[in-house]
DOLO-279197 format. One line per field, with one value per residue (C-alpha): x, y, z; residue in three letters. Coordinates in nm, 4 decimals. Example, Ala and Ser with C-alpha at 12.3 -4.5 7.8 and 13.67 -1.06 7.14 Angstrom:
x: (1.2300; 1.3670)
y: (-0.4500; -0.1060)
z: (0.7800; 0.7140)
aa: (ALA; SER)
REM end
This chain:
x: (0.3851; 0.2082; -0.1935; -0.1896; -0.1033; -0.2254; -0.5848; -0.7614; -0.4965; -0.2336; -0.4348; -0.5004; -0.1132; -0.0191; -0.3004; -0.1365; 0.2019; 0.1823; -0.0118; 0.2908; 0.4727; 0.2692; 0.3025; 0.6621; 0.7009; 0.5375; 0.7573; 1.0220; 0.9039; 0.8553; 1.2253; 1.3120; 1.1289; 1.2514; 1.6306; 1.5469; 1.3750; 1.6962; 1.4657; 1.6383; 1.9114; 1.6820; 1.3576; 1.5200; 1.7114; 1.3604; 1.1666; 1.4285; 1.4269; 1.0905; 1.1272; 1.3980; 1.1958; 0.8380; 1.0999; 1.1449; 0.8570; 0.7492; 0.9916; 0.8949; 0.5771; 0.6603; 0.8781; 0.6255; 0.3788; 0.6702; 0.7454; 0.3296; 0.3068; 0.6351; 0.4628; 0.1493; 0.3173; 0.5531; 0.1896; 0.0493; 0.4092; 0.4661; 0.7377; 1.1286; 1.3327; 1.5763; 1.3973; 1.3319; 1.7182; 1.7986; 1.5739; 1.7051; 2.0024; 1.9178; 1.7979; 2.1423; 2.2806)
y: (10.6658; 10.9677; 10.9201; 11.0855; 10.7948; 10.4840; 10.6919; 10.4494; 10.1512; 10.4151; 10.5373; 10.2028; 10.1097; 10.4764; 10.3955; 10.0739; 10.1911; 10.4692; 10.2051; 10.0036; 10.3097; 10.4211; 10.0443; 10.1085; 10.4135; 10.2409; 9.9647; 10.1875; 10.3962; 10.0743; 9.9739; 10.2969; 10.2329; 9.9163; 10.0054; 10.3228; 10.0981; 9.8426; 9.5543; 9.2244; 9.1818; 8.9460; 9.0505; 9.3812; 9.1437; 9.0188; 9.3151; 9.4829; 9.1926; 9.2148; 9.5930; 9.5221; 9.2511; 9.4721; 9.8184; 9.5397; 9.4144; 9.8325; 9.8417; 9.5840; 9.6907; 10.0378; 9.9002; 9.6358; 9.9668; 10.1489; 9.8812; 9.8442; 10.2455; 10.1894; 9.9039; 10.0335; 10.3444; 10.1052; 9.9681; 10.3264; 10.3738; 10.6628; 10.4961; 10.4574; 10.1180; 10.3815; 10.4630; 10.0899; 10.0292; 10.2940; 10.1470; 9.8308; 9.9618; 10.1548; 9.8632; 9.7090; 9.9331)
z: (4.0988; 3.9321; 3.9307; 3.6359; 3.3475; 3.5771; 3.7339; 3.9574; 3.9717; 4.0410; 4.2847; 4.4476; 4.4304; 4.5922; 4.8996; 4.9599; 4.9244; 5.1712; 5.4301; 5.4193; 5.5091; 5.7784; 5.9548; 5.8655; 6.0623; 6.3511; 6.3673; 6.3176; 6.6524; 6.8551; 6.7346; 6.8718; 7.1896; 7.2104; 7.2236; 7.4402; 7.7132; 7.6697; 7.5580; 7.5033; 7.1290; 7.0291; 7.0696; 6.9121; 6.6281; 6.5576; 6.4977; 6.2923; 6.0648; 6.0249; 5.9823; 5.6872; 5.5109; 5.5056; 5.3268; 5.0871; 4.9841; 4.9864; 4.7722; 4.5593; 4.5215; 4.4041; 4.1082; 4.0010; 3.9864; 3.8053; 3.5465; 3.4754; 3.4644; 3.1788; 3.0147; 2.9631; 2.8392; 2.5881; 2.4469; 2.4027; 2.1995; 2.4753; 2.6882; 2.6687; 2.7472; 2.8874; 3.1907; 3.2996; 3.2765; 3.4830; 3.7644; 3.7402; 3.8212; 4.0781; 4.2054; 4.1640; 4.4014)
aa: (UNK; UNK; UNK; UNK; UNK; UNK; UNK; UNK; UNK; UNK; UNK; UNK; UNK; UNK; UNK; UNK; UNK; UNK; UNK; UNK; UNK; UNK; UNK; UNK; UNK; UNK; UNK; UNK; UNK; UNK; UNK; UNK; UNK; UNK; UNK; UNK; UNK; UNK; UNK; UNK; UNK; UNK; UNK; UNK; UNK; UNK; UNK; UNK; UNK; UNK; UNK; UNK; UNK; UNK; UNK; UNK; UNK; UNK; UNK; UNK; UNK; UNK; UNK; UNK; UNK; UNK; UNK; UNK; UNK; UNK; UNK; UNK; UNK; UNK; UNK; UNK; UNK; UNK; UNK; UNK; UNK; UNK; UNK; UNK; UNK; UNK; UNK; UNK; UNK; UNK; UNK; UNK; UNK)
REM end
C-alpha cells in the first residue's frame, strides 16, 4: 500500500487499514484477558470469531487497495499481470 502511486486514496485506504488493526489488537488483548481471567468457551468462542472474521475483511480490504493500486498502474501501461497472479495465490494459501 505505498502512498506513493495511489496519493490521497492510498492514504485514505492505509488510515483505515491500520484502524482496523488497532481495533484488532484490542480485541486481540481482551481475548487474551478473557482466557487469562478463565471467562466462559463461549463467550471466548464468540469473540474469537469475531476476531477471525474482522483479519478478514482487513484483509480484504488491503487486496481490493492492491488490485486498484495494479489497475490503475495497468491503465497508465506501468503495471504487470504478473504481480496480481502472484497475490491471488497468495491468497490461495
Amino acid at each position: 500500500m505505498s502512498t506513493a502511486a495511489g496519493g490521497k486514496h492510498n492514504l485514505e485506504a492505509r488510515t483505515r487499514v491500520l484502524n482496523r488493526l488497532k481495533r484488532l489488537e484490542g480485541q486481540v488483548r481482551g481475548l487474551q484477558k478473557m482466557v487469562e481471567e478463565d471467562r466462559d468457551c463461549r463467550e471466548i468462542l464468540t469473540l474469537l470469531s469475531g476476531i477471525k472474521s474482522a483479519l478478514e475483511a482487513t484483509g480484504d480490504l488491503i487486496f481490493e487497495t492492491y488490485l486498484e493500486e495494479c489497475r490503475a498502474d495497468l491503465a497508465k501501461g506501468q503495471g504487470d499481470t504478473k504481480a496480481i497472479v502472484e497475490v491471488v495465490r497468495l491468497l490461495r494459501h
